[in-house]
C-alpha atoms as one frame of an Amber mdcrd trajectory, in Angstrom:
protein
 138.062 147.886 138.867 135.263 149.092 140.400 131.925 147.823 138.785 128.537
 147.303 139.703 127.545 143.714 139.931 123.704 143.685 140.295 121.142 146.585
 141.355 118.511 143.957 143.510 116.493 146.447 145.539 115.978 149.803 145.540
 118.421 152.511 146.823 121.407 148.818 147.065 124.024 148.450 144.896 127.114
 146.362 145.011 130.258 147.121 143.793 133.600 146.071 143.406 136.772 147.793
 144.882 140.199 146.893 144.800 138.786 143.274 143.997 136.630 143.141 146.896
 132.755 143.331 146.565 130.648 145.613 148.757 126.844 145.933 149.348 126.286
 149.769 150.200 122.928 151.543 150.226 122.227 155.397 148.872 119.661 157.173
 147.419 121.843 157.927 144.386 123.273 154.357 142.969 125.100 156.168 140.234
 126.507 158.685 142.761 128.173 155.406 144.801 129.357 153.494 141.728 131.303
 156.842 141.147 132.654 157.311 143.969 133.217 152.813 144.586 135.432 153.987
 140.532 136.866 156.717 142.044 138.015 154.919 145.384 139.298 151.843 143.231
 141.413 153.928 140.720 142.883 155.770 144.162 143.383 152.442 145.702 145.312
 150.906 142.962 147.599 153.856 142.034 148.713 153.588 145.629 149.151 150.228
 145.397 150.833 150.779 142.292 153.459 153.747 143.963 153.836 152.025 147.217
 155.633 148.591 148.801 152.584 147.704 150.627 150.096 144.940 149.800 147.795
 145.181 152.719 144.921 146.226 151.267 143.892 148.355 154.676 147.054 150.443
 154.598 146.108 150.892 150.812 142.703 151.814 151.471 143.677 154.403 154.369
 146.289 155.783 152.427 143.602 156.313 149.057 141.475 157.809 152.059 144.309
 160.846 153.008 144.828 161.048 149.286 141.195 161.835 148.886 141.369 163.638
 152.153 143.816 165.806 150.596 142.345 166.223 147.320 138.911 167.688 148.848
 140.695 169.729 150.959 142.536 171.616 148.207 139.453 171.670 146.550 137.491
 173.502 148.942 140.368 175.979 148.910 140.358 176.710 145.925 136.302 176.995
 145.860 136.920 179.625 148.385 136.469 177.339 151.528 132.527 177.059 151.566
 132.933 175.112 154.356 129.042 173.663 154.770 129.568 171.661 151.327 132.634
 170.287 151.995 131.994 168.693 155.288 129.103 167.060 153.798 131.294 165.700
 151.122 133.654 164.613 154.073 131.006 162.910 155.852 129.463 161.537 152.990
 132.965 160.054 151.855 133.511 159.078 155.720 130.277 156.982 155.689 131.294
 154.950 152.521 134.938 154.598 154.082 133.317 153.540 157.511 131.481 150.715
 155.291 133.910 149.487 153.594 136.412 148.957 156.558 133.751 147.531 158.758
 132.834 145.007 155.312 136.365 144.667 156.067 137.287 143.808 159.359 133.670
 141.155 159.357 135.228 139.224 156.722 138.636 139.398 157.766 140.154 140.545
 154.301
């Protein structure tokens, strides 16, 4: 579950996804420990679906799911293109994070 474990400086917060804790900086703390919830639940109902256990493959799949979910969203909001490539980047940036947290520690 994704949770924040402490708040130490300003604009840091760590967080827990897919039981694997992350340090990620923001200007909007509650805004990441959303989105750290909302990649966690993703993660673990693919885990949950799928044969896979490595947590990468998980992640990267949760990422098209999300991928795919935004997309239909901006669809259906009439394709305002502008907003939903900053979502995309802003998502892309956390994703980028996590994987390189990732790869350093060899999880």
């Amino acid at each position: 579950m994704a949770q924040e474990q402490s708040g130490n400086q300003a604009g840091y917060v760590t967080v827990e996804i897919y039981d694997q804790t992350y340090h990620l900086a923001g200007q909007d703390t509650e805004h990441i420990r959303g989105l750290a919830e909302m990649v966690d639940a993703r993660m673990r109902a693919v885990a949950a679906q799928g044969r896979t256990v490595d947590s990468l493959r998980v992640a990267v799949l949760a990422a098209l799911n999300l991928a795919d979910e935004l997309s239909r969203a901006e669809q259906a909001d009439g394709g305002d293109a502008r907003l939903g490539h900053a979502r995309a980047v802003s998502l892309r940036g956390l994703l980028d994070e996590v994987l390189e947290e990732e790869r350093k520690t060899g999880s």
